[in-house]
N, C-alpha and C positions, 0 to 999 in steps of 0.2 A: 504494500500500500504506500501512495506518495504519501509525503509529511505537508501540510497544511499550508506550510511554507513555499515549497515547491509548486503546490495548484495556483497558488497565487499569482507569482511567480510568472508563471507559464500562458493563464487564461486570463490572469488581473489587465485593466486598462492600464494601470499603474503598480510602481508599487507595495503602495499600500491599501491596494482596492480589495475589499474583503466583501462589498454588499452588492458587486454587480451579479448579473443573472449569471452571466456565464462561470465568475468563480462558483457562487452557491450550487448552479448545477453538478459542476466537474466536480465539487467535494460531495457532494450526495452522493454523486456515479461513484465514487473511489469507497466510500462509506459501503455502500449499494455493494458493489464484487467485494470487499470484504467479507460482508456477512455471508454473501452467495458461498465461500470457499467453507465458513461458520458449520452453516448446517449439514456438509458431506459429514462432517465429524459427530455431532450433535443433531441427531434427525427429530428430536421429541423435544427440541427446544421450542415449544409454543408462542412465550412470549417475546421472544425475539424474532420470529415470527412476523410477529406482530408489530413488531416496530418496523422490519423490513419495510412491509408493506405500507406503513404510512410515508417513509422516507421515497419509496418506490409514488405516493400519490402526491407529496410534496413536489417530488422533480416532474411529473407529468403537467402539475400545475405552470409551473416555472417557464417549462420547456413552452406551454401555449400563451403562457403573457409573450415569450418573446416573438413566437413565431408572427402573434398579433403585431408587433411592435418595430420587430426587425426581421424579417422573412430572412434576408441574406445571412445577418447573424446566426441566426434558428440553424440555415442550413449548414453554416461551416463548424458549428459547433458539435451539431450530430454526426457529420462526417469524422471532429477528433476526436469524439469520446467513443466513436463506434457503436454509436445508440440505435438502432431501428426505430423507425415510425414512419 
């Protein structure tokens, strides 16, 4: 998993941008494959889970303010974080 630092870093306008869409996204998405490798290990872990799945409804939100917002941005962001939709 990248360090916090690093997404910033890489997807921030700047850098000390922590609140644009595309940081918040790429830390979900890195959060997000985290837990995904989580549960091969731990398959009866319910409540996390649980949280997957709201951080997985978080970034879908995210992902549609931008698309609304910035179509271009929307697309080149999905093409780096390798996201489907």
């Amino acid at each position: 998993m990248l360090v916090k630092k690093d997404i910033i870093e890489e997807y921030g306008l700047h850098s000390t941008d922590t609140g644009s869409t595309e940081v918040q996204v790429s830390i979900f998405t890195a959060r997000i494959n985290n837990l995904t490798g989580h549960f091969k290990a731990n398959k009866k872990d319910f409540q996390t889970r649980r949280s997957l799945i709201r951080l997985v409804n978080k970034r879908r939100k995210l992902l549609d303010y931008l698309k609304r917002k910035s179509n271009k941005r929307y697309a080149s962001l999905i093409k780096k974080l390798k996201i489907r939709k």
